[in-house]
TIVEX-581463 format. One line per field, with one value per residue (C-alpha): chain; y negated, x, z negated; residue number from 1. Coordinates in Angstrom, 2 decimals, padded with zeros to 5 digits. Each point is the difference from the previous one (the first is absolute). Example, Ala and Ser with C-alpha at 12.3 -4.5 7.8 and 13.67 -1.06 7.14 Angstrom:
TIVEX-581463
chain = c(A;A)
c2 = c(004.50;-003.44)
c1 = c(012.30;001.37)
c3 = c(-007.80;000.66)
n = c(1;2)
This chain:
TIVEX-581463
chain = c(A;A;A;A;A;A;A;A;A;A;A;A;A;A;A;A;A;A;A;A;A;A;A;A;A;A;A;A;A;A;A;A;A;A;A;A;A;A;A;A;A;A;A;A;A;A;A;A;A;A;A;A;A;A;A;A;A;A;A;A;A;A;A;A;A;A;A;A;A;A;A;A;A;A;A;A;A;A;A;A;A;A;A;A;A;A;A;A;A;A;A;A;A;A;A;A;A;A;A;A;A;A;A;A;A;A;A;A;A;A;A;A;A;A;A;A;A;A;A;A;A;A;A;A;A;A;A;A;A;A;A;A;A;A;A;A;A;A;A;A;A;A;A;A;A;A;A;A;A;A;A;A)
c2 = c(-009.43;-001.91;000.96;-000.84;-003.09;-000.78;000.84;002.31;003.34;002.85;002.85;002.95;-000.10;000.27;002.47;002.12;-000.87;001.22;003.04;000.21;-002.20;001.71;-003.24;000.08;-002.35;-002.54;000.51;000.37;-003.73;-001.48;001.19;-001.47;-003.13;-000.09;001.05;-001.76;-003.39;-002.11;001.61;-000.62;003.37;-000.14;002.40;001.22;001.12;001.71;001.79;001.51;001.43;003.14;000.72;-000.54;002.29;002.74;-000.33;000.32;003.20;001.39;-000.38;002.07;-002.69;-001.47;-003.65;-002.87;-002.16;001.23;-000.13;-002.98;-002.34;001.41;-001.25;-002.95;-000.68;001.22;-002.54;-002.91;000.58;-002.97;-001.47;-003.96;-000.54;003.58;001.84;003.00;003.09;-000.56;002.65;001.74;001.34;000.05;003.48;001.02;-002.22;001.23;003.68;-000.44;-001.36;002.82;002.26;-001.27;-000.18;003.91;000.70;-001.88;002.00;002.92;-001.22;-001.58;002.70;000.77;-003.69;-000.95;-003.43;-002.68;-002.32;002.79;000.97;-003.70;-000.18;002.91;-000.71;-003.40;001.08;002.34;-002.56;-002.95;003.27;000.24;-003.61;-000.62;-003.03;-001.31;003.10;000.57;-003.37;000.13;003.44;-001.01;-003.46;000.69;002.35;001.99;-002.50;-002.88;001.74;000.57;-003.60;-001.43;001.82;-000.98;-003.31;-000.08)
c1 = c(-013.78;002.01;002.37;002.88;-001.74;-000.71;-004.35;-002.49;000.91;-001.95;002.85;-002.29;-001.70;003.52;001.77;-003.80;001.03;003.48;-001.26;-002.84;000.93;001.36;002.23;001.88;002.71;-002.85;-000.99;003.49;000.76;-003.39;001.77;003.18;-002.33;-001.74;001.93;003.75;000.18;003.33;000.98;-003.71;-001.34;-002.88;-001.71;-001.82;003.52;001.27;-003.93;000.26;003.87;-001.64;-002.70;002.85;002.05;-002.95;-001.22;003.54;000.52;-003.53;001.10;003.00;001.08;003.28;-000.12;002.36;-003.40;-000.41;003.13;000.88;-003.26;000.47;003.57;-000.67;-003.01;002.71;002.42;-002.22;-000.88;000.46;001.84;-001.37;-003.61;-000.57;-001.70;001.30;-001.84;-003.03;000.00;-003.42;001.99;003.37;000.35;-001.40;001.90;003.54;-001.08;-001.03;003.80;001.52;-002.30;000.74;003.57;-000.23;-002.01;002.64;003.38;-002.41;-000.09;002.70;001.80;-002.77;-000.01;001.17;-000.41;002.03;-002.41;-001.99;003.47;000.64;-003.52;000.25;003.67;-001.25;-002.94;002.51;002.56;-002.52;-001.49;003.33;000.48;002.48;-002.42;002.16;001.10;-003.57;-000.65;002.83;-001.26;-003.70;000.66;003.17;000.49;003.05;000.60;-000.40;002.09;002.85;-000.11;000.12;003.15;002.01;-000.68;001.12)
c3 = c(-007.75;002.62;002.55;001.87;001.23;-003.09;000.48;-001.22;001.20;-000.59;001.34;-000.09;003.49;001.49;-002.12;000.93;003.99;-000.74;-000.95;002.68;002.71;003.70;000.70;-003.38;001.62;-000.07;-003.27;-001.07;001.82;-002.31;-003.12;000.68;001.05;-003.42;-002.57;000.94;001.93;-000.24;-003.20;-001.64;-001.72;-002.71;-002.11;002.40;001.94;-003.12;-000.65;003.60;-000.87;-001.90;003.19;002.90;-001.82;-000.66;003.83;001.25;-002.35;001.16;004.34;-000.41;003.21;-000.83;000.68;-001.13;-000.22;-003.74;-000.81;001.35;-001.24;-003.39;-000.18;001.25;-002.27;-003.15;000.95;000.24;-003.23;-002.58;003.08;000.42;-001.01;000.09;-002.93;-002.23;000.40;-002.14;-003.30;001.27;002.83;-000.89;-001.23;003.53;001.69;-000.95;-000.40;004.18;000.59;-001.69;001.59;003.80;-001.25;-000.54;003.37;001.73;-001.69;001.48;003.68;000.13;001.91;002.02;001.98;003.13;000.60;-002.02;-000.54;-002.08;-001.63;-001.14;-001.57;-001.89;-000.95;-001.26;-001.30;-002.62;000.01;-001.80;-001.78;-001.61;-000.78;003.13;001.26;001.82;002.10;000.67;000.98;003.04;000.38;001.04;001.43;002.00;003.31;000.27;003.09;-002.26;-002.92;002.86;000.87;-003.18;-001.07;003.27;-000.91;-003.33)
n = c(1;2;3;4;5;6;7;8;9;10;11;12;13;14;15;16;17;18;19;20;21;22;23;24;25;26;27;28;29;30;31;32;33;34;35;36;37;38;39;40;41;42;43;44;45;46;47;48;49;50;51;52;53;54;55;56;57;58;59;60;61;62;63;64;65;66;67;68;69;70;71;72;73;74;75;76;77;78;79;80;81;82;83;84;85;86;87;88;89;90;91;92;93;94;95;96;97;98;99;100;101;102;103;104;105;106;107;108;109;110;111;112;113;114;115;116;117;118;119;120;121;122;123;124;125;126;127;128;129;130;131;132;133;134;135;136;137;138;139;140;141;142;143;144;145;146;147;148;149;150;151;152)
C-alpha cells in the first residue's frame, strides 16, 4: 500500500502510537505527514480511515484531528492520480465516515473551539454528499471565509 507520497506505507505503527503515544499532537502531525501530501492519498490513507475513526471513538477526547484528516482523505478521493477506495476495504471505509459522522452530530454541541466545530461540520457535510461545503469548511478559517466574502 502507498500513501500520500505516493510510497510503501505500512499505517499500523502510527494508528498503535495514536492510541499509545503521550505526545499525540506528534503522532497526529506524522499522520497528516503520511497519509495526505499536496492532495496525494493512497490506499494506505483510505485503510487507516476505519482505525482513526475507532481510536478517536475509544479516547472519548474530542479533537478536530480525526475529523478533519478523514475529510480530507474523503475528498481527495478519485481527485487527480488518486485511487478509489480499493473493494477489500471499502465497506469499512464508508461505514468509518458514517460512523465519525454520527460521533460528531453527538459532540457537536459540546465544542468550543471553531476549528473543532468546522471539522466536524465538514466531516457531516461531505458525509452527506455536500463536498463542497465540507471542503471550505476544513480548508478555510472563519477569518479567511470573512475575507473572501468582502471581496466578492
Amino acid at each position: 500500500m502507498s500513501g500520500g507520497y505516493r510510497t510503501p506505507l505500512d499505517p499500523r505503527p502510527l494508528l498503535k502510537r495514536l492510541e499509545s503515544d503521550t505526545d499525540i499532537d506528534a503522532v497526529w502531525q506524522e499522520l497528516w505527514d503520511e497519509l495526505h501530501h499536496q492532495g496525494d492519498v493512497g490506499e494506505a490513507s483510505y485503510a487507516a480511515v476505519p482505525f482513526i475513526v475507532e481510536s478517536y471513538r475509544k479516547s472519548g477526547v474530542i479533537d478536530w484531528n480525526a475529523y478533519a484528516i478523514v475529510t480530507i482523505i474523503e475528498l481527495a478521493r478519485n481527485e487527480g492520480q488518486n485511487p478509489d477506495v480499493p473493494q477489500w476495504i471499502a465497506g469499512d471505509y464508508f461505514a468509518a465516515i458514517r460512523k465519525l459522522a454520527e460521533i460528531g452530530l453527538s459532540e457537536i454541541l459540546q465544542v468550543n473551539s471553531g476549528e473543532d466545530a468546522r471539522a466536524m461540520l465538514g466531516l457531516i457535510a461531505v458525509h452527506k454528499d455536500l463536498r463542497v461545503h465540507g471542503r471550505f469548511l476544513v480548508d478555510y478559517s472563519d477569518e479567511e471565509m470573512m475575507d473572501m466574502e468582502s471581496k466578492s
